[in-house]
Structure formats: C-alpha cells, structure tokens
C-alpha positions, 0 to 999 in steps of 0.5 A: 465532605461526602454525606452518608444519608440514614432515612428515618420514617420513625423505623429501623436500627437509625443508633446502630446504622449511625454508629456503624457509619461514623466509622467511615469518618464521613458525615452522617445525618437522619434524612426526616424529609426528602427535601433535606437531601443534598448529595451523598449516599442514602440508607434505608434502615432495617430491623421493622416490617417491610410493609410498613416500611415501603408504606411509610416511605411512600407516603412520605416521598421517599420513593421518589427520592430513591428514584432520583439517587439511585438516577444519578448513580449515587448509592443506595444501600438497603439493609434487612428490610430496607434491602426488602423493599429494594424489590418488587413487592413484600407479602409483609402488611398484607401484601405491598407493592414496593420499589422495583429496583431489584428484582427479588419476592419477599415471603415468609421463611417457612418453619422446618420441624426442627426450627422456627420461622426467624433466622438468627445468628451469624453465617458465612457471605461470600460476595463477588467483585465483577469488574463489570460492576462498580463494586469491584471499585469499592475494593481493588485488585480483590475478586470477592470479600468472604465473611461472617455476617448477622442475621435475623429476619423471618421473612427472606428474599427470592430472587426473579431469575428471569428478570436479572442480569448477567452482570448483577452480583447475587448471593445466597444461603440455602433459598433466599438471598442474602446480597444483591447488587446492581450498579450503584443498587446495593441490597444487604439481607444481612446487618453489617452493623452488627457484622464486626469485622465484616460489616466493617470491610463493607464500610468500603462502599460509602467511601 
C-alpha cells in the first residue's frame, strides 16, 4: 500500500493533516524519525513558526530525508509553514537558512492601516496543470483546478523570479504566493486540510 508520511517534530496541525489524509484511504503514519521512513509521500506540517521549524527539522535529520525523497522523485508537499521552509531562507526565528528546494523569500506580511498583519480567511487559488509538469498527471484531461482555499498566516512567501523555471507552476494573491510547484516539489501557503471540497480535490496528489 502506498504510505503518506506526516513529519512530526512536536509541531504543526499533525490531527487535522492525518484527518485529511486518510480521506485518500492510504496508509497514513507520524514520521517521529527519519530512519522510519520507508516509501511514500512525505509532509511537512504547518500552523508554527517557520524558523523553528526548519530548526527542528535539521537538528533532527530531516533535511536530509527531504533531500533523498524529493532525489527520488516521491513527493514532498509543504503546507504553511512547512511550504516556508521549501524555500531558501525565513526572517522567522531571527533569520534561518532553510531548504532551498523552492526558490521563494519569506517575510513579514506588512499591516496596511485598515488590517492587521495575519491573513485569515478563505480566498480563491487557481493552480495551473502544464503537461510539462507531473502534476498535470495527478489530474488528467483538466488544464488547471480553481477553488476556495483557508488561509491564516503573517508571514508570506516571495518568489526569486530570477532564479525560477519556465516549467515551475507559480501562484499567487496580491504579493505573495500562495502555490509553488516543482516536479515532485509541492508548496501549499494555504491549508487544504481545512480547504473542504478543494482541499479534498487536491487529495489527487498523494495517490
């Protein structure tokens, strides 16, 4: 049986993310170690500090587990923060080098007069299916998947235009981004865990 595997480092939304991914009837486990891992698809958990996070994920070996998963082209999904520390580096925790799988920055959201700094509620995504990518096989004969997705964060993602690829699927809300993916990389801002019957749709990439 294909294994979705839910990295725990004492962190993260682990009830819901499991909740949610049992709905794909695969097996579901909480990695505590990276030696447990067998096969499968790996998530990084969200709704914590990205800093603190990327912290704990290196001090506990994880990095490198990434590194091999993603090397053999199993997937590795990153949800919130877990989608953060995807990329190069967070200024959560004073500043923490992270990943570098995706190139995106992550910062402060600054408050406008009229709002705070945390963005909550639901918005529109819209995530496109190039056939140049894997993804577009998660979802055949579709071009891209709309829906209203969760959200709640204050710190958001950039991406580093330079450095991304023609065939990377980027999206985004006003000036931050809210879905990256590259190749068997998948980088959520948003919580499809929470997202209902989107978040359930997007179930199609752990098959």
């Amino acid at each position: 049986m294909t294994l979705i595997n839910i990295i725990n480092v004492g962190l993260g939304n682990l009830a819901s993310l499991r909740n949610w991914c049992r709905l794909s009837q695969k097996e579901v486990r909480l990695l505590e170690h990276p030696l447990d891992y067998q096969s499968g698809a790996i998530i990084i958990p969200g709704v914590c500090c990205a800093g603190t996070l990327m912290l704990r994920l290196r001090k506990a070996g994880f990095d490198k587990l990434i590194y091999e998963v993603e090397k053999s082209q199993q997937k590795v999904l990153g949800i919130c923060a877990g989608f953060q520390v995807l990329g190069t580096f967070t200024e959560e925790a004073g500043g923490v080098g992270c990943l570098g799988l995706l190139p995106i920055e992550t910062s402060k959201s600054t408050p406008s007069s009229d709002k705070d700094s945390r963005l909550t509620g639901w918005f529109r995504v819209s995530i496109s299916l190039p056939k140049s990518q894997p993804v577009s096989r998660d979802f055949p004969r579709k071009t891209c998947i709309t829906g209203e997705a969760y959200f709640n964060h204050q710190y958001i993602a950039k991406a580093l235009s330079l450095e991304s690829t023609s065939g990377d699927v980027v999206s985004y809300r006003s000036d931050f981004v809210t879905c990256f993916i590259r190749n068997s990389i998948y980088g959520f801002q948003f919580h499809p865990e929470k997202s209902a019957s989107f978040g359930r749709r997007l179930l199609a990439i752990l098959k």
